[in-house]
C-alpha positions as CSV (number, residue, x, y, z in Angstrom):
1,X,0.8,33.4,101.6
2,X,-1.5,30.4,102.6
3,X,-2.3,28.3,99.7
4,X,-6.0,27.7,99.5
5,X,-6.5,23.4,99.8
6,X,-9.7,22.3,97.7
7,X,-12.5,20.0,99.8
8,X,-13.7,17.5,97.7
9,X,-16.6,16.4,100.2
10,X,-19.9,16.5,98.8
11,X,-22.6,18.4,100.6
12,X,-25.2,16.7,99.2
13,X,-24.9,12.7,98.0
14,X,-28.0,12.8,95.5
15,X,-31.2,15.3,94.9
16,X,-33.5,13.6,98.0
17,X,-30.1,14.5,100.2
18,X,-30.5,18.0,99.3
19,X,-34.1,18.1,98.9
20,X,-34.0,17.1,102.7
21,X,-32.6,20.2,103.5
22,X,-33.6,22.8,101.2
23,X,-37.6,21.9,101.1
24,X,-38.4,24.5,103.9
25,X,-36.4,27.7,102.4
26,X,-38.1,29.6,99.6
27,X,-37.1,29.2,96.1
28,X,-34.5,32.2,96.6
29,X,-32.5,30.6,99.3
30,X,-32.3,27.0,97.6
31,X,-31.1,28.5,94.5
32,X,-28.4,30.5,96.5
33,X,-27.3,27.4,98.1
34,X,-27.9,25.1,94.8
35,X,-25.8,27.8,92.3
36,X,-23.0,28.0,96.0
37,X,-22.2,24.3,95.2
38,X,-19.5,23.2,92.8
39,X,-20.2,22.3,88.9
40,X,-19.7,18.8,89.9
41,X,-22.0,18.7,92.8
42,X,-24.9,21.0,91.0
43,X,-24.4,18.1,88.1
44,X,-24.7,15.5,90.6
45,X,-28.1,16.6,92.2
46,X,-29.8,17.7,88.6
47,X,-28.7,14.2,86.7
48,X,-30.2,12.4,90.2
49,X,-33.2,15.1,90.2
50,X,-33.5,13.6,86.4
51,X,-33.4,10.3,86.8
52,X,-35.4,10.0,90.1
53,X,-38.8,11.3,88.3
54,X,-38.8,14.4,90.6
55,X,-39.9,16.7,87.8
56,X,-42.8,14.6,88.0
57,X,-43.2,15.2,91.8
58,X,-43.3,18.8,91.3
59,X,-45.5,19.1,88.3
60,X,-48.4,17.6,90.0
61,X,-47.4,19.4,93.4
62,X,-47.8,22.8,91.1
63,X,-51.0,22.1,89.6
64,X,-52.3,21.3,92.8
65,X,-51.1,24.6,93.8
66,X,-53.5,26.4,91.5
67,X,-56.4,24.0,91.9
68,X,-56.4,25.2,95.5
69,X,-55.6,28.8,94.1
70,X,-59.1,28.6,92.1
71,X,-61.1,27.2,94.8
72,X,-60.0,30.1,97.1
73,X,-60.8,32.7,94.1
74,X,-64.1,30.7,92.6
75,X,-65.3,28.3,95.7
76,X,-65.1,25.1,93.4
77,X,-63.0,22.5,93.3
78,X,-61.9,20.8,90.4
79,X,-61.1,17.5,91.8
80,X,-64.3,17.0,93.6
81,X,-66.3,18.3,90.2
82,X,-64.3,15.6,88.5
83,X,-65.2,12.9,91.4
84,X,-68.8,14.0,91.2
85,X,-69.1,13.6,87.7
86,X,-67.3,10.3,87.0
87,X,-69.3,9.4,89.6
88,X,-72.2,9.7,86.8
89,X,-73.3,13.2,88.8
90,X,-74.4,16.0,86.3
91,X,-73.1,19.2,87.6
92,X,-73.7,23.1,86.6
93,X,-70.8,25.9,86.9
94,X,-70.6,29.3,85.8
95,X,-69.4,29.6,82.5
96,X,-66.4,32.1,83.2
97,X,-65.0,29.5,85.6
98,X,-64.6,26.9,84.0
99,X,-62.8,29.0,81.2
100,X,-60.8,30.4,83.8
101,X,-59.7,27.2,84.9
102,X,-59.4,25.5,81.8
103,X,-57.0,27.8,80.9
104,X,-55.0,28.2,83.8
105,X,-54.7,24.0,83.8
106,X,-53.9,23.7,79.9
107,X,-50.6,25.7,81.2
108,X,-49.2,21.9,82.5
109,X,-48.0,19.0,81.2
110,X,-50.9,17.0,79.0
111,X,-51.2,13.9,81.2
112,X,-51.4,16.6,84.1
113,X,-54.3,18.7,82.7
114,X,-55.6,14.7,82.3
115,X,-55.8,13.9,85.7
116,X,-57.8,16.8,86.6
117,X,-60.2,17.3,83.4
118,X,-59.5,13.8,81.5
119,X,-63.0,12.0,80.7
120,X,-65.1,15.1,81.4
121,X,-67.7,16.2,78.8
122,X,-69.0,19.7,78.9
123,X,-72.0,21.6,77.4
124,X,-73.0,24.8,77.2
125,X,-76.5,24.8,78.5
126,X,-79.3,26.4,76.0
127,X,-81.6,28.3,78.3
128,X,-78.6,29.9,79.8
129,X,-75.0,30.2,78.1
130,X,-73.4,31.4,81.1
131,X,-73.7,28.4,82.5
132,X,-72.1,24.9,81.7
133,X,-72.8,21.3,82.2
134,X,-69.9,19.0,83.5
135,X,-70.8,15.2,82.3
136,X,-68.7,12.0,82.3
137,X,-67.9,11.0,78.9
């Protein structure tokens, strides 16, 4: 019987080495190749993943994800709303969206949900509480 000889090449150096390769399949396949590398390896890329502020990286790539997910569903963009507003604009939005998206944003890290709401001010307006007023603070 042929004894089985153990490679002890890495496949991947460090997380951007993997990254390289793995950005274009969907989160299935890079887990299947991620969880097909040895203990080592899979210790390897998460302590570089770590270390390299990655985490970060994706965080902000995720909430951008679902600003452009509520501009699709609502037609409003968050980031330009912010822009406008720290701009010293004033601007009006329906009520329901901006609850909608203030809750869908608080889901992320704090200094996340900071970069797209941070030194907003809003205000219910009186003649019509379905609407609110955006404001820099």
């Amino acid at each position: 019987m042929a004894k089985r000889v153990r490679n002890n090449t890495l496949v991947f150096r460090n997380f951007p080495d993997y990254w390289y390769y793995a950005r274009h399949l969907s989160t299935h396949q890079r887990d299947l190749v991620f969880n097909s590398l040895s203990k080592k390896e899979q210790e390897r890329i998460t302590a570089s993943y770590l270390q390299g502020g990655w985490d970060d990286v994706f965080y902000r790539n995720a909430i951008d994800q679902k600003i452009e997910e509520l501009k699709e569903r609502y037609g409003y963009d968050l980031l330009d709303i912010k822009y406008k507003a720290m701009s010293g604009k004033s601007i009006f939005l329906p009520r329901k969206f901006w609850e909608v998206s203030i809750e869908e944003i608080s889901r992320f890290k704090p200094k996340d949900v900071l970069f797209v709401i941070g030194g907003l001010k809003t205000t219910v307006c009186e003649a019509n509480k379905d609407v609110v007023l955006i404001e820099k603070r």
